[in-house]
PAGU-8368 format. One record per residue (C-alpha): residue number from 1; x, y, z. Coordinates in steps of 0.001 Angstrom, whole numbers. Each point is the difference from the previous one (the first is absolute). Last residue first. Layout:
# PAGU-8368
[NUM [X Y Z]]
...
//
This chain:
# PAGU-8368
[185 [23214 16436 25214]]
[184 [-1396 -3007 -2053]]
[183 [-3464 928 590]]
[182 [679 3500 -1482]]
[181 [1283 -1230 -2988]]
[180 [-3163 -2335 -1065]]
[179 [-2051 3043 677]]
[178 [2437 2279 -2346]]
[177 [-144 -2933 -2488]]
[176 [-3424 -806 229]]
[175 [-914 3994 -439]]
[174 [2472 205 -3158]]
[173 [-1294 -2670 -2484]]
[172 [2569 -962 -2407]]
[171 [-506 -1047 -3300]]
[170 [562 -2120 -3009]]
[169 [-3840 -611 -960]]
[168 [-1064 -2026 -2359]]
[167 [-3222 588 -2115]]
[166 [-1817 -2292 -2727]]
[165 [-1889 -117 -2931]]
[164 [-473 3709 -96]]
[163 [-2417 437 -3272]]
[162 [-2960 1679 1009]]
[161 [987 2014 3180]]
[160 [-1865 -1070 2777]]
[159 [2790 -1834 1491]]
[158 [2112 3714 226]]
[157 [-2278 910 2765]]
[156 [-86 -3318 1932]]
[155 [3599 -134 184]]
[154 [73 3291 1248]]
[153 [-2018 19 2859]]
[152 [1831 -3466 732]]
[151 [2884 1871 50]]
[150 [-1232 2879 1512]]
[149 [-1439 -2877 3061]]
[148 [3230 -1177 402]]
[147 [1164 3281 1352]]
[146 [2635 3194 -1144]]
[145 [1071 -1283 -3097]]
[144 [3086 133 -1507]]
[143 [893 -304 -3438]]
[142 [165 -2574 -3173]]
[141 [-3017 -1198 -1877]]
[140 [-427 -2500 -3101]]
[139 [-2835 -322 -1769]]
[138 [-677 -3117 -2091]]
[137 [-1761 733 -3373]]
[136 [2752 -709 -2558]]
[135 [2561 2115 1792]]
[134 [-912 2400 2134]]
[133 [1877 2124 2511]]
[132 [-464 2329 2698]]
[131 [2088 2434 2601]]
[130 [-1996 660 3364]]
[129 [1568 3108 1961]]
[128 [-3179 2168 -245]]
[127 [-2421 -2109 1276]]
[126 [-1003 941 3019]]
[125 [-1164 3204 -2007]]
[124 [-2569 -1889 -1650]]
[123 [-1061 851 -3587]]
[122 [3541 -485 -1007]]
[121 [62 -3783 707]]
[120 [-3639 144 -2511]]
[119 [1824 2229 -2795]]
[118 [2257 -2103 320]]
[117 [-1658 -3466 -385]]
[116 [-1771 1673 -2892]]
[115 [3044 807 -1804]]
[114 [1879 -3771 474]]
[113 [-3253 -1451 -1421]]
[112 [55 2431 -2845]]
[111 [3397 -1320 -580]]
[110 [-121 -3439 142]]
[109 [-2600 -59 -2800]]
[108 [-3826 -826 1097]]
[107 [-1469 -2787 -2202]]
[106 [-3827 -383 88]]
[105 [-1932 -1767 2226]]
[104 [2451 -683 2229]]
[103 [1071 -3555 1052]]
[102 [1011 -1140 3492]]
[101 [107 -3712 375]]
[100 [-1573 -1446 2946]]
[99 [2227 -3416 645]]
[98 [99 882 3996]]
[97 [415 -2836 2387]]
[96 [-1452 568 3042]]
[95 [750 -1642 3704]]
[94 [-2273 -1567 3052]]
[93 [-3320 1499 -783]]
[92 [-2515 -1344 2732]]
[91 [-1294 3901 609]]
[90 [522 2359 -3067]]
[89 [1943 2716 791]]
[88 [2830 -1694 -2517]]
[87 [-2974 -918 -2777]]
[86 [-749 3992 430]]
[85 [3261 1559 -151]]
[84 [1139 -1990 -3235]]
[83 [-3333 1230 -1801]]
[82 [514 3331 935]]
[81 [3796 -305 -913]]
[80 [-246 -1320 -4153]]
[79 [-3259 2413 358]]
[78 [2700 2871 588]]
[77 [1850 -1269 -2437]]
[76 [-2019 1036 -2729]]
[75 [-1926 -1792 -2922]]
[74 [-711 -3237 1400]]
[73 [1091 -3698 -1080]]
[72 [-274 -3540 1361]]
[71 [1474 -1874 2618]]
[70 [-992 -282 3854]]
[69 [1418 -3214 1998]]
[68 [-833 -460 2798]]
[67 [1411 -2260 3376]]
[66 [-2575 -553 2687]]
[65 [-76 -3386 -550]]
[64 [-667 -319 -3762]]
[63 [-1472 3938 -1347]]
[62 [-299 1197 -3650]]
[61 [-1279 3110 -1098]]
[60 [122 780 -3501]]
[59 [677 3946 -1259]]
[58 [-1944 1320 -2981]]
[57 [-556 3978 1233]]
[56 [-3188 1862 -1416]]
[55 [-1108 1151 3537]]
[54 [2964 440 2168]]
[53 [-270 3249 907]]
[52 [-3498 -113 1203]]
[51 [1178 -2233 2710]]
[50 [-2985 -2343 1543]]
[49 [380 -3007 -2693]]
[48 [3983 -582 1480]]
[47 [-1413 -60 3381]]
[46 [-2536 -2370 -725]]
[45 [2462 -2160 -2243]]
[44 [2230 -250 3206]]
[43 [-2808 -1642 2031]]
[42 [-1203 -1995 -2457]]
[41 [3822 -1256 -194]]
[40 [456 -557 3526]]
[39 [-3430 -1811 -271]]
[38 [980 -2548 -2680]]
[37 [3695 -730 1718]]
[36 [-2169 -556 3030]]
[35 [-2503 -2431 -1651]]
[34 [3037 -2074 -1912]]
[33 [2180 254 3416]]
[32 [-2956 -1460 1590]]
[31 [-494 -2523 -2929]]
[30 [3264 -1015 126]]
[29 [-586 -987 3913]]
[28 [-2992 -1497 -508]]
[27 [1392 -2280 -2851]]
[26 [3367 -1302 2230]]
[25 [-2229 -454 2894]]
[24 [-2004 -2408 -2488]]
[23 [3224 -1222 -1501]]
[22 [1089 -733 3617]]
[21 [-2876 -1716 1346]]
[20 [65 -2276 -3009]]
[19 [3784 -903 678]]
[18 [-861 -539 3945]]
[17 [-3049 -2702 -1015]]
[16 [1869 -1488 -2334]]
[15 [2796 -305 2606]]
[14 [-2463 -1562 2443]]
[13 [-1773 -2052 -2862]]
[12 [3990 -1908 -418]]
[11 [734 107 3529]]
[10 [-3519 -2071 528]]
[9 [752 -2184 -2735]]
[8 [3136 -921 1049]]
[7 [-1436 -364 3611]]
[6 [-2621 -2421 -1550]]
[5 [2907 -1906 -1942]]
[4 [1919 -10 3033]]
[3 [-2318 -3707 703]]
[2 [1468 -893 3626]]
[1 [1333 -3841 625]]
//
């Protein structure tokens, strides 16, 4: 008669064998995402330390596959989107979550920020038909524009203003529309 205790005890080490090899593929393979996690982060932080204009900011940087996570507080908006730009330029980032809080200094009243985003559309001729509205630090803006790139022009602009929290734009932009009509012809 055969002994099956000795294969028994063979099946048993093989599947030892097979779990250990699996934890220990298991802990090089968290440890890669661990290590590249850590450098997408270094990488982002060098950015971040390389912009004057965000000296003096308290925002976190977290990164777990690709995906990070920035929270924390700046002064203008326009750091809120600097910092934004650079973690989505950065290579190995797979999506952002944004928590940065926008907090001025000092307060700014709804209507001086209203008056110095006019002044600013009124600067630029391209401009003219751009109405504007503020309530409690987010900027609303209404018109047509002639090309993405004046809205982002503008956007930009009015982000440096201490105390705009945030910007929407309800607009039209003329050139894609003509372009857009002129393939449809």
């Amino acid at each position: 008669m055969y002994d099956y205790s000795i294969l028994h005890k063979d099946a048993i080490q093989y599947v030892v064998y097979r779990l250990l090899l699996g934890l220990l593929a298991l802990s090089v393979v968290n440890t890669a995402f661990a290590e590249a996690d850590a450098a997408l982060q270094a990488r982002i932080e060098s950015q971040v330390q390389h912009e004057p204009v965000l000296d003096g900011t308290a925002v976190r940087i977290i990164s777990a596959a690709g995906h990070v996570v920035l929270s924390g507080q700046v002064r203008l908006l326009s750091q809120k989107m600097l910092y934004e730009q650079i973690v989505w330029k950065t290579g190995g980032t797979v999506d952002v979550g944004s928590e940065i809080r926008v907090v001025p200094a000092a307060p700014v009243s709804d209507q001086s920020l209203e008056e110095q985003i006019l002044a600013l559309v009124h600067a630029h001729k391209r401009f003219e038909d751009i109405d504007v509205s503020v309530k409690e630090g987010l900027v609303s803006l209404q018109g047509t524009f002639e090309s993405a790139a004046d809205v982002l022009f503008l956007k930009w602009q009015i982000a440096e203003i201490e105390g705009v929290i945030r910007i929407l734009f309800e607009s039209r932009i003329v050139a894609q529309v003509q372009a857009y009509d002129t393939v449809q012809r």
